[in-house]
C-alpha positions, 0 to 999 in steps of 0.5 A: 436391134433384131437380127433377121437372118444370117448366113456364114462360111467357115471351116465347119459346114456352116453355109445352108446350116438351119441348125448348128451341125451335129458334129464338129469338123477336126484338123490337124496342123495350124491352119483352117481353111474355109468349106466353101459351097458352089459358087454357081448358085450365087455369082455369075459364071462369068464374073466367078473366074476373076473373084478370089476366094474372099470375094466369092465367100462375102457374094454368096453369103450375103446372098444367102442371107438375103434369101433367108431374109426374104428380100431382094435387096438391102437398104444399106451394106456394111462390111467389115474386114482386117485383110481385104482381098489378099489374093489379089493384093499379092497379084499386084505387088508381084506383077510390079514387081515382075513387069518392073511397074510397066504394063501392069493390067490394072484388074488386080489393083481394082480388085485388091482394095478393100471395099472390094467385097462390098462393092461386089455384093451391091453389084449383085444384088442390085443395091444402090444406097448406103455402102461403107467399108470398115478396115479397123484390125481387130474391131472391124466387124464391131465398127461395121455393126455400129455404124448399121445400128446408127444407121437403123437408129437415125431411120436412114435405113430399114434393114442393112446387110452387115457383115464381116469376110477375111481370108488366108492365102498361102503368101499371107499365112507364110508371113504370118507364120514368121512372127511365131503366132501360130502353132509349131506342132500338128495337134487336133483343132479338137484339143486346141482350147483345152490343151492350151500352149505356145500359138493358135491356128489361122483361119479365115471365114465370112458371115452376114447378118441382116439388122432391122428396128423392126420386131417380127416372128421371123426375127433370129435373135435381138442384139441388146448391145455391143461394147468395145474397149481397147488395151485393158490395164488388166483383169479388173478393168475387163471386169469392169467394163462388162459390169458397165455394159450389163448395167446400162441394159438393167442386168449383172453377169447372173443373168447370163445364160450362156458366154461365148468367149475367144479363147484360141488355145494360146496360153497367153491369150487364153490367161484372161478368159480362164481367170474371168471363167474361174471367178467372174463366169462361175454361174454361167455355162462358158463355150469357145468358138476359135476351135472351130473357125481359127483366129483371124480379126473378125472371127467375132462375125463367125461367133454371133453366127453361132449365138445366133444359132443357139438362140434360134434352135433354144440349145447350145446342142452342136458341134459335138457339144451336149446341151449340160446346162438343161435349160433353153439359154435367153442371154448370151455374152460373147466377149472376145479380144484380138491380140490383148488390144482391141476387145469386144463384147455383144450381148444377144437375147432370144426374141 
């Protein structure tokens, strides 16, 4: 498969970028909140009013990407995502609870569900074919992909927007909070992966990509494969299942230029990158991603962004970090897992 455009909104300046930003935007605390654009330009006035925040960044980032494209409307749409509409889930559950299930305006409950994004998006742009919405925690994104793949593969389609959004509102991070997965302390998201301790920082984000079968000079990069597996007896297996991945495409872990993997500052999360970095990894040059977006079940959308954007430019050069490696990388692996539980692997080459 080919990845024809892409666009993305995160906590770094992401949206519009035609190259991975020089430098890298720092916070404080343990939560990222996303740079959103003006929405103006890419939903209608009149419906921005009663969007929340995830629907507007999934619009107008589909939007974007579409432009890039070149097209006026996909074939199909697949979206994935772990939260849904948040915002207007919390709307719902406390007008229930405030008009004690009487009179409630059924506009918020209509726009809490899941499929919410996607819907919005085909609206948009006009699209009246194939529209499926995953909800697989961790492996969202990886599900909505799959199913794009499929979907190009069986010719039910020439091109499909796939694409991931999620968001944090203030009542969703506070319970999250409580469960101790975030931070206690108010360090630099800049140190965060290399001064590993006790929890990670939230985040939230959307990204798009457009898929075709088809080879063109316009493409951004091809996607070679993507992999999942979940709960892993240990390191060994992780191994394992790489190795597998990698030999059905006729390569081993040499032939990797670059790996992009998920480390978000947590010690015990991070346990597995370092020791597969420490060993396995060795011949190739290894970057993280969760520094920049923050940890959330489809960050995985944000890190092909970013493999993307490597392999358009033919450096690893951005966000603060210098191209050591010297040479234009063909080959990258983003390896990530959500919790220990669901994990995930993608292999992207240059065109």
């Amino acid at each position: 498969m080919f990845i024809r455009a892409i666009a993305g909104i995160s906590s770094q300046e992401t949206f519009r970028a035609n190259e991975l930003p020089a430098e890298m935007l720092a916070y404080e605390g343990k939560r990222l909140k996303a740079v959103e654009p003006d929405y103006k330009e890419w939903v209608d006035p009149k419906m921005i009013r009663r969007m929340s925040r995830v629907i507007k960044m999934g619009v107008a980032s589909a939007s974007l990407c579409l432009k890039n494209a070149g097209i006026g409307a996909p074939d199909a749409i697949v979206t994935g995502t772990a939260y849904g509409c948040l915002d207007d889930t919390g709307i719902f559950i406390n007008r229930m609870l405030e008009f004690n299930e009487e009179m409630l305006n059924p506009t918020a409950f209509i726009q809490s569900t899941h499929n919410t994004v996607g819907a919005q998006i085909a609206l948009s742009v006009k699209c009246h074919g194939y529209n499926n919405t995953f909800v697989h925690r961790g492996v969202s994104f990886e599900s909505a992909v799959l199913d794009s793949i499929l979907l190009l593969k069986d010719r039910h389609a020439k091109n499909v927007l796939v694409g991931a959004a999620d968001e944090l509102t203030d009542l969703s991070f506070s319970i999250l909070d409580r469960f101790g997965i975030y931070r206690e302390d108010a360090s630099s998201t800049a140190s965060l992966v290399a001064t590993p301790s006790k929890g990670t920082v939230a985040g939230e984000g959307a990204a798009f990509f457009l898929l075709t079968a088809e080879a063109d000079p316009d493409n951004v990069a091809a996607l070679d494969a993507i992999h999942t597996f979940y709960k892993p007896a240990d390191i060994a297996e992780v191994k394992q299942e790489i190795i597998t991945m990698l030999a059905v495409q006729s390569l081993t872990i040499d032939d990797i230029d670059l790996i992009i993997d998920g480390r978000n500052g947590d010690a015990n999360n991070d346990a597995g990158y370092a020791a597969l970095a420490g060993s396995f990894f060795t011949g190739s040059q290894v970057v993280s991603y969760k520094h920049l977006c923050g940890e959330y079940p489809t960050s995985t959308s944000f890190a092909l962004w970013y493999a993307s954007m490597i392999l358009k430019a033919g450096s690893v050069k951005g966000f603060g970090i210098d191209d050591v490696a010297g040479k234009q990388p063909g080959k990258i692996l983003i390896y990530n897992h959500y919790k220990n539980i669901h994990h995930s692997l993608f292999l992207v080459s240059a065109c």
